[in-house]
Every structure is written in C-alpha cells, then in structure tokens.
Residue frames relative to the residue before (quaternion, step in Angstrom):
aa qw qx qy qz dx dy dz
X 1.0000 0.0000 0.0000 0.0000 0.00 0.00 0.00
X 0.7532 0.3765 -0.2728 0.4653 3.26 0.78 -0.85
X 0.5288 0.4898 -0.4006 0.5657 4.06 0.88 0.01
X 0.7386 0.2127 -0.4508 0.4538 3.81 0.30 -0.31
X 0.4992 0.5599 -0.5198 0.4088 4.62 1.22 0.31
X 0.5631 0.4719 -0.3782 0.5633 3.45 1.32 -0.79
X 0.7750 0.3590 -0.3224 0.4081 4.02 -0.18 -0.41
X 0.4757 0.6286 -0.3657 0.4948 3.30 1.34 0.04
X 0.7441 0.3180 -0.1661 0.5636 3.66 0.63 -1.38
X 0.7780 0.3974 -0.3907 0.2901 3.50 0.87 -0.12
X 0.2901 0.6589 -0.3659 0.5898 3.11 2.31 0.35
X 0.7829 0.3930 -0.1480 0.4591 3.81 0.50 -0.84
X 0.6509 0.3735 -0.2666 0.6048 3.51 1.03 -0.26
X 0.4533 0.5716 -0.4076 0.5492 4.22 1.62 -0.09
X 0.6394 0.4649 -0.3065 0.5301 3.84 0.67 -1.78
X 0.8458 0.3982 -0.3072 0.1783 3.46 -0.13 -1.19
X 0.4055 0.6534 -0.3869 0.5089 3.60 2.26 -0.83
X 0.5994 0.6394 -0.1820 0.4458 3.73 0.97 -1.35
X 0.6820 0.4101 -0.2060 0.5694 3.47 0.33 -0.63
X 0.6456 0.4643 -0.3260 0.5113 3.85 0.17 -1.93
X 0.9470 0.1093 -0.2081 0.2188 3.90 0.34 -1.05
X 0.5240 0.4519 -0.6305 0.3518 3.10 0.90 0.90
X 0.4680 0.6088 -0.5591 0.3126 4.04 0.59 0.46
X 0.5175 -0.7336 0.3581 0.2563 2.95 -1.34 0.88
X 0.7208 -0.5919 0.1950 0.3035 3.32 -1.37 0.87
X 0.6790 0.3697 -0.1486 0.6166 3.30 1.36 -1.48
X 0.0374 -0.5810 0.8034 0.1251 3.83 -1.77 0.16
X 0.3723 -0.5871 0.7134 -0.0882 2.55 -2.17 0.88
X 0.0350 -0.8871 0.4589 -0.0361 3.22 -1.09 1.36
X 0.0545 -0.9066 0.4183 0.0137 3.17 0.45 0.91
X 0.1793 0.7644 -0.6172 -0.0513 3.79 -1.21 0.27
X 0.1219 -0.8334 0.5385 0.0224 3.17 -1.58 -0.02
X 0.0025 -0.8087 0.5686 0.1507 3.75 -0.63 0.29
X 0.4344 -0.6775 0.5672 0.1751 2.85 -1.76 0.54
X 0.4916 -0.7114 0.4806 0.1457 3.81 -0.49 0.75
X 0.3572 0.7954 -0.4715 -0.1318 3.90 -0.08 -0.29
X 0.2965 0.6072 -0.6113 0.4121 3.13 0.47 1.90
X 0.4872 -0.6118 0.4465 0.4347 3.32 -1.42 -0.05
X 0.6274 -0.6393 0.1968 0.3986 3.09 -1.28 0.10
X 0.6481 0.5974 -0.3032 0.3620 3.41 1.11 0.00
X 0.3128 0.6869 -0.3581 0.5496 3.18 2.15 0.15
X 0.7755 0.4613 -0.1342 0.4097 3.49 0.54 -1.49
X 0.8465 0.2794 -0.2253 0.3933 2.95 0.96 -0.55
X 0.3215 0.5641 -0.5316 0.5439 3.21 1.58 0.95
X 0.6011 0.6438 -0.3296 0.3398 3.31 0.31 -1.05
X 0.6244 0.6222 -0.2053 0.4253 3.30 0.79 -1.53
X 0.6301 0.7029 -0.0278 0.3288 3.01 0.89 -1.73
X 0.6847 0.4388 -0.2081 0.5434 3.13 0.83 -1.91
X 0.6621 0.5790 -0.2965 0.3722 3.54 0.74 -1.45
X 0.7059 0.5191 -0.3173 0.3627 3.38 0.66 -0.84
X 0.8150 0.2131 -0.1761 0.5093 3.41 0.95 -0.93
X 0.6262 0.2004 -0.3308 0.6769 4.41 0.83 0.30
X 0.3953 -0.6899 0.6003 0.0860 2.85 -1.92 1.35
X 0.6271 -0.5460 0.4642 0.3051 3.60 -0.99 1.45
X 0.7325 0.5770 -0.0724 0.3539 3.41 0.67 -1.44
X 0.6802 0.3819 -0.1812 0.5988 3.36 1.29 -0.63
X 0.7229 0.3933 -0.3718 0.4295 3.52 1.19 -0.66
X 0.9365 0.1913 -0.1076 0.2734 3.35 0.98 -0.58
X 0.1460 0.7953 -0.4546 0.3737 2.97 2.63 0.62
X 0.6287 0.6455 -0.3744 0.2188 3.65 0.24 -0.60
X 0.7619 0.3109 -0.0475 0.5662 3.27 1.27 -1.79
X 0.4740 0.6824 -0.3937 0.3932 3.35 1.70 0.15
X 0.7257 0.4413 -0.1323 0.5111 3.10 1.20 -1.59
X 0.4103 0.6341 -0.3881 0.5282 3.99 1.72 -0.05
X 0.6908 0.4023 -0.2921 0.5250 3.77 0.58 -1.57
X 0.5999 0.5699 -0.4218 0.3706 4.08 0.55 -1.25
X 0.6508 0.5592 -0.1608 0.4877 3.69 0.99 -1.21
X 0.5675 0.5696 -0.2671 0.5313 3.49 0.94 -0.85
X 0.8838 -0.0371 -0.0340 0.4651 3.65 -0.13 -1.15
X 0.2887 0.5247 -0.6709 0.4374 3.10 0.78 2.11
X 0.7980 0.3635 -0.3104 0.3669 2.93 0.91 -1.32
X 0.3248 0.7061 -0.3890 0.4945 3.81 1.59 0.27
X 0.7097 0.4029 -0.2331 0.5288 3.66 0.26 -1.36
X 0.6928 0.4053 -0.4035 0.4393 3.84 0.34 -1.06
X 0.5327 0.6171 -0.3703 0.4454 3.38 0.85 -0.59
X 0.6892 0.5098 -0.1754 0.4841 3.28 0.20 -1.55
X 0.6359 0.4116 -0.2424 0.6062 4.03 0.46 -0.96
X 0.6857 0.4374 -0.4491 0.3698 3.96 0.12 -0.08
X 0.6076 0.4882 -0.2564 0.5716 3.58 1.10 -1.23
C-alpha cells in the first residue's frame, strides 16, 4: 500500500516538473481602459486635479460623515 502512495506522488510531482517546464519563461502584462467621455471633459478634469486638492476640498465633510457613523455605531452597540 504504501509503494503504490509513494508512486502516486512520484507520478504527480513527474506531471507537475512536466507542466512547470514546458511554460514559458517570460509573461506579459498588459491592460487598458476605455474612457467614455469626450475628450475635452477629460482633459478638464485632469486639469482641475492637477491644480485643487480633492482632499482639501472635501476632507472636511468627509471626516464630519467618518464622525457621524462612529458616533451612530457606538450608539447602536450600547442598545
């Protein structure tokens, strides 16, 4: 019993040497997106971003809402 578990895993560790070397050496990753705005949309956009900070304009009422449903949950967890 045990000589055909040993010829088993060495049947599975043959397939798998097999497999590992006939893949190829190098990979290749490719991506891409697709936009569906025009192009002068985007490149306002771009724009805005570059010169006003997301963070300064709206870190304020972000960190207001963050405060909000902590002080919700802690609530919630007492009852």
């Amino acid at each position: 019993m045990l000589t055909k578990i040993v010829i088993g895993v060495v049947v599975v560790i043959g397939v798998f040497a097999v497999i590992v070397a006939m893949r190829p050496s190098d990979f290749r990753v490719e991506r891409s997106a697709v936009v569906a705005a025009p192009a002068p949309v985007v490149f306002m956009a771009k724009a805005f971003c570059m010169f006003m900070s997301m963070d300064k304009m709206v870190g304020g009422e972000f960190e207001k809402g963050l405060a909000q449903m902590k002080s919700v949950a802690e609530s919630a967890n007492k009852t």
